[in-house]
N, C-alpha and C positions, 0 to 999 in steps of 0.2 A: 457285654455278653458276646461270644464269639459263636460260631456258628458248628454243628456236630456232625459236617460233613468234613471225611478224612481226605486227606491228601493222596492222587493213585501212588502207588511203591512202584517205585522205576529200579532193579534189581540187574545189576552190570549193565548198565547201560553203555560205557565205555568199553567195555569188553565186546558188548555189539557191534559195534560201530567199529571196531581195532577189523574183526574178522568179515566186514563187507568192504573194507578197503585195502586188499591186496593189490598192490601195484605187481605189474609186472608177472603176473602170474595168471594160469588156465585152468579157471574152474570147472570143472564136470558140469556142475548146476548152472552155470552161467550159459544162458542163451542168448549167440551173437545172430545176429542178422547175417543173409548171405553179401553184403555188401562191406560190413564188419569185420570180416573174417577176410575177403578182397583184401579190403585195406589194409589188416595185419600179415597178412602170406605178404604183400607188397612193402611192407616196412621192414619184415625180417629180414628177405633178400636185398632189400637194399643195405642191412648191418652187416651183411655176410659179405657182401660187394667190399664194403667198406673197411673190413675186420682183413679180406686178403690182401688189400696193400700194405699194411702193415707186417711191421718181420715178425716173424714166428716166436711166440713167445709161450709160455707155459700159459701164461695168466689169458694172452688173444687166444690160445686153444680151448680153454674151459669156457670161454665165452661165446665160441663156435660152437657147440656143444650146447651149450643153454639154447642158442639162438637157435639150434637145430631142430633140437628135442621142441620146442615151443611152434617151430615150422610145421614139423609133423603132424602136430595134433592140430592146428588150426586149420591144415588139408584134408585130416581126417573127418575134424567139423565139417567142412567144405563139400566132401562127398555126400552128405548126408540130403543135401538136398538135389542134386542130380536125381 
């Protein structure tokens, strides 16, 4: 005889799981520390440092631009607690 309690229904569970790990990316919802935020303005410019010794290429310019856009908004976090 088995027993007449159901199993819970786990319903996209992988589709969960796909959409809390974006790499690389700045969620609105996402609350970083002001220490966090340090660390990432400090990582960026250090890829921007590292992106202008390299020669000008279409593909290092969209990547200056990624790196930019993602500066901006992690300074903007940054204000936020001043």
């Amino acid at each position: 005889m088995g027993n007449n309690f159901s199993k819970p229904v786990r319903h996209h569970v992988r589709e969960q799981g796909k959409k809390s790990r974006q790499h690389g990316t700045v969620q609105s919802s996402q609350k970083l520390s002001r220490e966090q935020l340090i660390f990432r303005i400090e990582t960026q410019r250090e890829k921007l440092e590292e992106l202008e010794l390299l020669p000008i290429s279409e593909s290092i310019e969209k990547k200056k631009e990624k790196i930019l856009v993602e500066y901006t908004q992690y300074l903007e976090q940054l204000k936020r607690f001043d």
